[in-house]
MMTF fields as JSON, N, C-alpha, C and O atoms, coordinates in Angstrom:
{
  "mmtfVersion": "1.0.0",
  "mmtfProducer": "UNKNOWN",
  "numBonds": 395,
  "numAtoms": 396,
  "numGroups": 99,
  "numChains": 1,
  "numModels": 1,
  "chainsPerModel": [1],
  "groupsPerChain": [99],
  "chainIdList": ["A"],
  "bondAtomList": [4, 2, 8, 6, 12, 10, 16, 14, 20, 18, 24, 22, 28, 26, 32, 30, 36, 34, 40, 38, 44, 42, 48, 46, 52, 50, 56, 54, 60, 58, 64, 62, 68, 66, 72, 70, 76, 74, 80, 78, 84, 82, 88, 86, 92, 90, 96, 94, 100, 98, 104, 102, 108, 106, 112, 110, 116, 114, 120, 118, 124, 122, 128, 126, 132, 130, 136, 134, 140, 138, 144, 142, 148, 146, 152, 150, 156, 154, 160, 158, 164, 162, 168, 166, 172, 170, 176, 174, 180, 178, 184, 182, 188, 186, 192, 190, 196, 194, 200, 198, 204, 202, 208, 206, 212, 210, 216, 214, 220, 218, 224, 222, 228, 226, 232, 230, 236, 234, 240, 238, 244, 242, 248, 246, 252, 250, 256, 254, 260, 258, 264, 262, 268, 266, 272, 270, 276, 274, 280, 278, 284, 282, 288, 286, 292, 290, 296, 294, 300, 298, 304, 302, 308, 306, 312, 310, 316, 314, 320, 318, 324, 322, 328, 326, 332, 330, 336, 334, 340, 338, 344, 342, 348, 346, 352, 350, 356, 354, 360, 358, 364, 362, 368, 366, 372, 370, 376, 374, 380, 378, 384, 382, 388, 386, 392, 390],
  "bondOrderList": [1, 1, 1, 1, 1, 1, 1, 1, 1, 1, 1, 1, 1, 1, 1, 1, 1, 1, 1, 1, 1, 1, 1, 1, 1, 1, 1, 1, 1, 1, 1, 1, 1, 1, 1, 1, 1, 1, 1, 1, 1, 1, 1, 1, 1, 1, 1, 1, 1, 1, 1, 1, 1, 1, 1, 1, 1, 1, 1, 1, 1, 1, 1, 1, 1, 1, 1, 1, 1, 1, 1, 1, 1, 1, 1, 1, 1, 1, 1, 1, 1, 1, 1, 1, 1, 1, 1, 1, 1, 1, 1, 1, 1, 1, 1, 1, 1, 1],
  "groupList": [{"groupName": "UNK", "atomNameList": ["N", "CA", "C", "O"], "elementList": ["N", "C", "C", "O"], "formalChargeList": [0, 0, 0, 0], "bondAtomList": [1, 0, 2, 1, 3, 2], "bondOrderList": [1, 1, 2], "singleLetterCode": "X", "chemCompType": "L-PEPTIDE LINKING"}],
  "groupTypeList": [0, 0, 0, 0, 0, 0, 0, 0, 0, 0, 0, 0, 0, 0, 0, 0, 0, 0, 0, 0, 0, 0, 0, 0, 0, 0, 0, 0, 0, 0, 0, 0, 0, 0, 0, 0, 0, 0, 0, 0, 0, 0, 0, 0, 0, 0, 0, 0, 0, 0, 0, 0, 0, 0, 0, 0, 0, 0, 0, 0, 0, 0, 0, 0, 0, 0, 0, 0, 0, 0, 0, 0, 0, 0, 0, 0, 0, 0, 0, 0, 0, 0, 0, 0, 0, 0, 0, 0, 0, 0, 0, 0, 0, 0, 0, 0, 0, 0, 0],
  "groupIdList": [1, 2, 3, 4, 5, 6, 7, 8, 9, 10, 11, 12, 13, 14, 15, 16, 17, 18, 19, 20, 21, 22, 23, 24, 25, 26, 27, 28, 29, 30, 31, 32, 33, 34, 35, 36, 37, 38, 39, 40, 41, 42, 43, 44, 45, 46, 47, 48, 49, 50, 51, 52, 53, 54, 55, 56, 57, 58, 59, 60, 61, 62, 63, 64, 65, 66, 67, 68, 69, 70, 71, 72, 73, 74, 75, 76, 77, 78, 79, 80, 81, 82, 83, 84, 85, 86, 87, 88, 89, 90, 91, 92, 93, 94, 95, 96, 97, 98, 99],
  "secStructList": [7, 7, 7, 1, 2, 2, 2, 2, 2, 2, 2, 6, 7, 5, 6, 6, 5, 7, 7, 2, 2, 2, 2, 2, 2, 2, 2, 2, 2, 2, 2, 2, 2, 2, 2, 2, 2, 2, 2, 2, 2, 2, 2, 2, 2, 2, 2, 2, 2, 2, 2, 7, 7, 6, 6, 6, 7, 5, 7, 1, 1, 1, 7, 5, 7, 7, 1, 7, 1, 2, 2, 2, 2, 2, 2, 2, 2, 2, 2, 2, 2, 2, 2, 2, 2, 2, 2, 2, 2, 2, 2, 2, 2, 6, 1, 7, 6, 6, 7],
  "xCoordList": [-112.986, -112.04, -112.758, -113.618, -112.28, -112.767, -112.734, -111.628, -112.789, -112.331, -112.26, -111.925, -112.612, -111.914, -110.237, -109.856, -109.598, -108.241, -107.794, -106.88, -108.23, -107.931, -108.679, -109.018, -109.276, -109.312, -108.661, -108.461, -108.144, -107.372, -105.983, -105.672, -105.275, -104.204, -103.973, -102.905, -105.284, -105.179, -105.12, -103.986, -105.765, -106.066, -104.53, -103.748, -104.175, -103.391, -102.242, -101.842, -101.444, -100.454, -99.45, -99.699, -98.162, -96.675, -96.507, -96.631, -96.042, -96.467, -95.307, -95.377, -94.083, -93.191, -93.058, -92.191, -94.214, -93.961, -95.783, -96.464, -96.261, -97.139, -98.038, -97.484, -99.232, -99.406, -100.148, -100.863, -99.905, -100.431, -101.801, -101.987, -102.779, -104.258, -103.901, -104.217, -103.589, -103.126, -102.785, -103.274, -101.408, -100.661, -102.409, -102.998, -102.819, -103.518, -105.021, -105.708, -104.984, -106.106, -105.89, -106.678, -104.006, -103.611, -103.728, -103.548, -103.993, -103.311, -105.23, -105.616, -105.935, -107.627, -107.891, -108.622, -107.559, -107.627, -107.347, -108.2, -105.934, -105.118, -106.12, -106.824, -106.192, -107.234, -108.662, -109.007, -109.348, -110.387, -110.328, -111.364, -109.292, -109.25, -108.757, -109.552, -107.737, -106.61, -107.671, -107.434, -108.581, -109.271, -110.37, -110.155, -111.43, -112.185, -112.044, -112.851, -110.864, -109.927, -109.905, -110.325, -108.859, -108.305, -109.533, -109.557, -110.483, -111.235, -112.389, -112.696, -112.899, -112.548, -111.994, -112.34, -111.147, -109.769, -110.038, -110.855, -110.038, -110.146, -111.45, -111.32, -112.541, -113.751, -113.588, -113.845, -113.232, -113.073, -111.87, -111.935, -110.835, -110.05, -110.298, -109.878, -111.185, -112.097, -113.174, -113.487, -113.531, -114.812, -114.139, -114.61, -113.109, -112.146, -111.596, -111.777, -110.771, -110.572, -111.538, -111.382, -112.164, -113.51, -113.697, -113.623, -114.067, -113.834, -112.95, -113.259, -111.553, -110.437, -109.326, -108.851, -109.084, -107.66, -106.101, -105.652, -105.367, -104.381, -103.231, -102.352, -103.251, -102.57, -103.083, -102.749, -104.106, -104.384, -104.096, -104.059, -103.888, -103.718, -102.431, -101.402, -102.74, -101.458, -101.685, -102.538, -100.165, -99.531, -100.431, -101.233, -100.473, -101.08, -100.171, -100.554, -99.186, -98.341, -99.169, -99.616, -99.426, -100.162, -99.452, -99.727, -98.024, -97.503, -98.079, -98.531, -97.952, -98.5, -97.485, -96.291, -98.47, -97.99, -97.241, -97.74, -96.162, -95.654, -95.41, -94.565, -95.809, -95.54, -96.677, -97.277, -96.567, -96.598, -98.495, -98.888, -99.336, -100.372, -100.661, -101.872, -100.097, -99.686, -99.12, -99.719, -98.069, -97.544, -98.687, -99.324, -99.541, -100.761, -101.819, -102.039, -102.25, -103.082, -102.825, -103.6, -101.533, -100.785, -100.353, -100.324, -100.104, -100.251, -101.241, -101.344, -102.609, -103.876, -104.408, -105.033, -103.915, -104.859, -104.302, -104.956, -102.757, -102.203, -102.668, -102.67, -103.031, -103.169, -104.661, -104.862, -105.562, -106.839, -107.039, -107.93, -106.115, -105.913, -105.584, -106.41, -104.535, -104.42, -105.162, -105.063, -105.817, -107.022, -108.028, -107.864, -108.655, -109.684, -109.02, -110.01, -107.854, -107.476, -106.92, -106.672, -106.778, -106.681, -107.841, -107.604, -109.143, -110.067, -110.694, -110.982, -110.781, -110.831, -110.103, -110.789, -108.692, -108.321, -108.43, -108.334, -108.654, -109.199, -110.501, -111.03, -111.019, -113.12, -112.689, -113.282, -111.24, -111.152, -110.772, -111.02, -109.829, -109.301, -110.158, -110.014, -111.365, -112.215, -113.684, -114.767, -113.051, -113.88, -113.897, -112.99, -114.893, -114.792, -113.805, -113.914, -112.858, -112.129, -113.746, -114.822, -113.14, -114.062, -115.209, -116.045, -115.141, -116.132, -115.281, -115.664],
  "yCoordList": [147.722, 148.211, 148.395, 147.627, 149.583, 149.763, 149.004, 148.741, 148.654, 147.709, 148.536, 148.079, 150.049, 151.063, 151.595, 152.085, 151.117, 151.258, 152.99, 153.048, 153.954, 155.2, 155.316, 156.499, 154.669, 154.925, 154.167, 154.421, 152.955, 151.797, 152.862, 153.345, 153.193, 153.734, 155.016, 155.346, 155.657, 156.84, 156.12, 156.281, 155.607, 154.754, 154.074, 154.458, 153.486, 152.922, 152.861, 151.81, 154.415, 155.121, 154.739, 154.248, 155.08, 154.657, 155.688, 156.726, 155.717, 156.767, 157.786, 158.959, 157.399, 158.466, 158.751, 159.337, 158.106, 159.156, 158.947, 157.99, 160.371, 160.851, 159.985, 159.743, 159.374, 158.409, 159.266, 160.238, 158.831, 159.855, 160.737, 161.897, 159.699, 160.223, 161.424, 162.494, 161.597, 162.542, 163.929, 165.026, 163.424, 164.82, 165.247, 166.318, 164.306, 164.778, 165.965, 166.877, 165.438, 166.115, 167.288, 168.233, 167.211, 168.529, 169.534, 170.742, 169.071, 169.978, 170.219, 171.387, 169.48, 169.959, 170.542, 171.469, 170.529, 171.602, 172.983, 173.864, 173.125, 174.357, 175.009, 175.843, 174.593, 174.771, 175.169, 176.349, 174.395, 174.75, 176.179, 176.816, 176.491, 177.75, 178.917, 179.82, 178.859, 179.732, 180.24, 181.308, 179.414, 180.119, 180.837, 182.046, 180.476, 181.041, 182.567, 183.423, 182.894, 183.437, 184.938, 186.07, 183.963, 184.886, 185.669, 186.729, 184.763, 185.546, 186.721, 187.601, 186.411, 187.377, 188.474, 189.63, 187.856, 189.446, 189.793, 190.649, 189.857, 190.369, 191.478, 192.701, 190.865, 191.637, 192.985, 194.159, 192.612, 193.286, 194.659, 195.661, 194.292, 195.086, 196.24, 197.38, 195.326, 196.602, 197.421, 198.606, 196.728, 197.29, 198.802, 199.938, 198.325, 199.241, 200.792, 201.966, 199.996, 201.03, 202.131, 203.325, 201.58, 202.63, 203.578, 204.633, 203.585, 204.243, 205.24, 206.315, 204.746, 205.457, 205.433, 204.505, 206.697, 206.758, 206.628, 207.412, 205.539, 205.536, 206.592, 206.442, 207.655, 208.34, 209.596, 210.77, 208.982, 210.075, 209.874, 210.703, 208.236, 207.743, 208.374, 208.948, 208.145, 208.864, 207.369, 206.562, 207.778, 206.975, 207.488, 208.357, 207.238, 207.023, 208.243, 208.518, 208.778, 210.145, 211.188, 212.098, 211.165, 211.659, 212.072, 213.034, 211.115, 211.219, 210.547, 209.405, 211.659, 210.45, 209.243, 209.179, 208.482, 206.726, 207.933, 208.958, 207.442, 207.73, 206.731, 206.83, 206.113, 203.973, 204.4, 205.39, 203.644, 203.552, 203.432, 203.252, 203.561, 202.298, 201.453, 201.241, 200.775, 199.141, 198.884, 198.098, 199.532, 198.52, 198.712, 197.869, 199.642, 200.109, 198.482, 197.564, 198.789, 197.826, 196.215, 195.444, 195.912, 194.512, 194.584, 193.478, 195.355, 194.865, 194.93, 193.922, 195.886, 195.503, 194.289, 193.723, 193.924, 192.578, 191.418, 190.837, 191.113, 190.446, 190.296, 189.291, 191.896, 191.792, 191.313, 190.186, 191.811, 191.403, 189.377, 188.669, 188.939, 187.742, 187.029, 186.245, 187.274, 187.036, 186.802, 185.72, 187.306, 187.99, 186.796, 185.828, 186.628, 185.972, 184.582, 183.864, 183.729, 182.834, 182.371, 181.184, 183.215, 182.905, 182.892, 182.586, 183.049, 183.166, 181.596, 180.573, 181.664, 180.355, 179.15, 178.195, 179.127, 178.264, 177.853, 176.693, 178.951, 178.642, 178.151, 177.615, 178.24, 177.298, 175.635, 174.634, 175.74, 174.617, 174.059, 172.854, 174.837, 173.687, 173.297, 172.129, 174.043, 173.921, 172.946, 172.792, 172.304, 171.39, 170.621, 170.885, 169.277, 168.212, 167.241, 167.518, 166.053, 165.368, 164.0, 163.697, 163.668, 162.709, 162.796, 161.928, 164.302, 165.29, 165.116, 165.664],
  "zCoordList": [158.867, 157.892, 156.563, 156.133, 155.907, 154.779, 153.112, 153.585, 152.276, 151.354, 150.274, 149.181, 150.469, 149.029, 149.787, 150.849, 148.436, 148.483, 148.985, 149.808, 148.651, 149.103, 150.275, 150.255, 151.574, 152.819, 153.519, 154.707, 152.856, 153.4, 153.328, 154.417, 152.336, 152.293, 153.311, 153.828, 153.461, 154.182, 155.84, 156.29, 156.532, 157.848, 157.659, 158.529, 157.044, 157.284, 156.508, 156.008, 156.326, 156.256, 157.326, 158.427, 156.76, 157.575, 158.108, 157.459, 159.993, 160.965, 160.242, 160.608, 159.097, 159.311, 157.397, 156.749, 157.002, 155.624, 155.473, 155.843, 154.713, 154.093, 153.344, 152.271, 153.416, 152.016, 151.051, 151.293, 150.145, 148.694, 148.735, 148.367, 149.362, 149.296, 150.573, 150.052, 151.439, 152.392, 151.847, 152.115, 150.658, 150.067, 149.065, 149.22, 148.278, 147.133, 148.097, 147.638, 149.285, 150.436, 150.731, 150.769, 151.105, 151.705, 150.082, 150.23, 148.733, 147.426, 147.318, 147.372, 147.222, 147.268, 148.113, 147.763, 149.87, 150.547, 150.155, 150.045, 149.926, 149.256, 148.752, 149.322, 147.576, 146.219, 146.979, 146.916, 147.564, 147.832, 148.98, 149.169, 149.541, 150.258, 148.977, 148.716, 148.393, 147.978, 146.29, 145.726, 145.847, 144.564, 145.087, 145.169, 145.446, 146.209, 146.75, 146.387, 147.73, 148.078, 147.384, 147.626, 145.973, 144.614, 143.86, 143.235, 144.162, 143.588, 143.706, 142.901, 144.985, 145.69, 146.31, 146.557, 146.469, 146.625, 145.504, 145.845, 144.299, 142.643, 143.085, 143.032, 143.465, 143.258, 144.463, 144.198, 145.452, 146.397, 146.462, 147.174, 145.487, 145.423, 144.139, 143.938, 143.412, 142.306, 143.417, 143.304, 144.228, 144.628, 145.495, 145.567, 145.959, 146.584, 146.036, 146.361, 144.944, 144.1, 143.335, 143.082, 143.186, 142.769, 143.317, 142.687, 144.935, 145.808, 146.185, 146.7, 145.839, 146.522, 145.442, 144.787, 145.475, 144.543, 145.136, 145.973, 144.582, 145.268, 145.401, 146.25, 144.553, 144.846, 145.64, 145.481, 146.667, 147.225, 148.878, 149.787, 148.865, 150.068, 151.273, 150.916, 152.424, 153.039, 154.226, 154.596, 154.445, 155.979, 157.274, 156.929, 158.324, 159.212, 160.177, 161.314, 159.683, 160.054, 159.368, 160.065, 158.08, 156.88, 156.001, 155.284, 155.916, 154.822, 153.552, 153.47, 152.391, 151.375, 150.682, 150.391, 150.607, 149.604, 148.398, 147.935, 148.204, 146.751, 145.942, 145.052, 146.057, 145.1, 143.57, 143.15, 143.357, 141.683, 142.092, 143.245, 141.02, 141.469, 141.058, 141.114, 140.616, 139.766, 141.379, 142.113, 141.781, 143.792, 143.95, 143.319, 144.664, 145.63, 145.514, 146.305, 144.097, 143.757, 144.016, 144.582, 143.452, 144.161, 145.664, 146.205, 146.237, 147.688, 148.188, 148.887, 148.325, 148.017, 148.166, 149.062, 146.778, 146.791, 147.679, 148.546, 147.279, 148.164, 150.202, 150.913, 150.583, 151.525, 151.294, 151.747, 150.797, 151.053, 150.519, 150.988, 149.632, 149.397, 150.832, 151.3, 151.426, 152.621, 153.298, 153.878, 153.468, 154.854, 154.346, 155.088, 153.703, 153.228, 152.99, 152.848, 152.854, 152.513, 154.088, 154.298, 154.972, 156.506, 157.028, 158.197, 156.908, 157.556, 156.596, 157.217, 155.456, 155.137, 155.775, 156.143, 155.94, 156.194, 157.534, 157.934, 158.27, 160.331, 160.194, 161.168, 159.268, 158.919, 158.639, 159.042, 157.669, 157.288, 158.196, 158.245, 159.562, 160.636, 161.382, 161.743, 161.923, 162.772, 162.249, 162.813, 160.689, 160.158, 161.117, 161.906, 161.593, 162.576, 161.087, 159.893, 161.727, 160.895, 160.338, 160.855, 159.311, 158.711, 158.009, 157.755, 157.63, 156.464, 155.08, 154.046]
}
């Protein structure tokens, strides 16, 4: 058994509530996927735009996008935020436990 109080608390947590060092793990996890992430998506969605004008984009019928590009650009990123904050977080599950 360990004799630092935040592995004692974590090991030996109550099977039906959360102990603190657990929640504060699951909020540094978050964090360590979701900025990373953001920021990224940021660079990537400039790197994008540069490229491509949104009002030139069309549907996959070949209708064109008529959305603003202030939407274009925020769903954009959102999706590319996504994407990169799920692929982070399947690295983080496939961590081995006790890292």
């Amino acid at each position: 058994m360990s004799s630092h109080p935040a592995v004692d608390a974590r090991v030996q947590g109550d099977e039906g509530r959360r102990s603190p060092y657990a929640a504060r793990s699951f909020r540094l996890r978050a964090l360590l996927i979701l900025w990373p992430a953001f920021v990224l998506a940021g660079v990537l969605e400039a790197l994008v735009f540069v490229v491509v004008d949104p009002s030139q984009l069309h549907w996959f019928g070949g209708e064109a996008i008529e959305w603003p590009r202030t939407t274009v650009y925020s769903i954009t990123f959102f999706i590319i935020w996504g994407a990169i904050a799920t692929s982070g977080a399947i690295t983080e599950l496939l961590e081995p436990p006790g890292r």
